[in-house]
N, C-alpha and C positions, 0 to 999 in steps of 0.2 A: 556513269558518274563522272563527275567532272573533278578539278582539285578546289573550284569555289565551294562544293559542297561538304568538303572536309571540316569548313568552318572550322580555318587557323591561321590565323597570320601571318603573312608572306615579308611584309617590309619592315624589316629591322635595322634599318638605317636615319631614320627621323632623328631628327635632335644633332648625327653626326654628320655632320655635313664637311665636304674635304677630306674626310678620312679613310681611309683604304677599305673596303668591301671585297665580300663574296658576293658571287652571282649563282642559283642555282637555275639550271632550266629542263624542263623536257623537251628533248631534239626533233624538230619537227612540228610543234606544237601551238599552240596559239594559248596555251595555258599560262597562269602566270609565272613571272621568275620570283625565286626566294630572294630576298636579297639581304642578307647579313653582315653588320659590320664584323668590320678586324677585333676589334675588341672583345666583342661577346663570344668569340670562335678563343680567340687567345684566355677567356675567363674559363669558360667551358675545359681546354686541353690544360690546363695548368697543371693537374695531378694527375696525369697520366699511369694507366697500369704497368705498376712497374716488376710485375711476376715474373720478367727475364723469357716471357713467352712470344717477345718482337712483337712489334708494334703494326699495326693496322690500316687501313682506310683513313679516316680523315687526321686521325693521331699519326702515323706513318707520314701524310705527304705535309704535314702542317709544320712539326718537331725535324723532319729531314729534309724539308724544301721542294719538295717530290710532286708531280702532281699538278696542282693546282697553283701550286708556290716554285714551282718551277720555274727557271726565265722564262722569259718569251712574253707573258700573259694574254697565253693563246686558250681558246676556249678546249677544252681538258674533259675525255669521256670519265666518269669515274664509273665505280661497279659501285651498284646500289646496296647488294647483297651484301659487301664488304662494309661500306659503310654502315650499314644497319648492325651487323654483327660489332663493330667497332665503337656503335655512338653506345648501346646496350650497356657499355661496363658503367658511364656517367651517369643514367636515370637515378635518379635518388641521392646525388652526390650534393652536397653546397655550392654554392658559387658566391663571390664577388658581388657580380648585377644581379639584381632580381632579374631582370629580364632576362638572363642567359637559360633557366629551367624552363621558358617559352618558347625560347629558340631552337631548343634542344627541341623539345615536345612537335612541336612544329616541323623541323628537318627530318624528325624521324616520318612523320604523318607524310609530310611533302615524299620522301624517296621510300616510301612504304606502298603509296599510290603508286607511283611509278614502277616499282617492282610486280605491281600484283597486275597491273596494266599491258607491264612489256615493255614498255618506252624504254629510251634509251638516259641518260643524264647526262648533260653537260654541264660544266662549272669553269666557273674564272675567276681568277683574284685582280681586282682592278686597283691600283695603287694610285 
């Protein structure tokens, strides 16, 4: 199986154009990249779990610079596992964009694949 056949939408940057993105990709791959604006990632983490039980994957490097938001905007292995454990607490939650509950659905589908594959993830924040 491939990630075409997930049938889910990869490019969520249309309409933003100039604006700062995510890039997701699997390493090595000829598959496509995610590519998410800033915006829908910042709609998404906006109400973060705030159980005092420390923050996570894409909540951790988003909310503390870590990561992907790190200087450099060097391409960034992330752990897939963590992310998925991480995106799980927002399914079902509201947002801002309608588009961000797609985004969501999708990132999960996107690094769901790659987890049950092996692949590795890379990611970059391009400003």
């Amino acid at each position: 199986m491939d990630i075409g056949k997930l049938n889910t939408k990869v490019n969520f940057v249309e309409g933003y154009d100039n604006e700062p993105f995510v890039i997701f990709k699997i390493k090595d791959s000829n598959e496509p990249f995610l590519k998410i604006w800033e915006g829908l990632i910042s709609d998404l983490l906006e109400n973060p779990d705030m159980s005092g039980n420390g923050w996570k994957g894409l909540t951790r490097d988003y909310h503390e610079l870590k990561g992907i938001w790190a200087d450099g905007g060097e391409d960034t292995e992330i752990d897939a596992a963590e992310y998925l454990s991480d995106l799980a607490y927002y399914v079902n939650q509201s947002f801002s964009y309608e588009e961000t509950a797609e985004m969501l659905e999708s990132l999960i589908k996107y690094l769901s694949y790659a987890k049950e594959q092996g692949f590795e993830i890379m990611a970059k924040f391009i400003n």
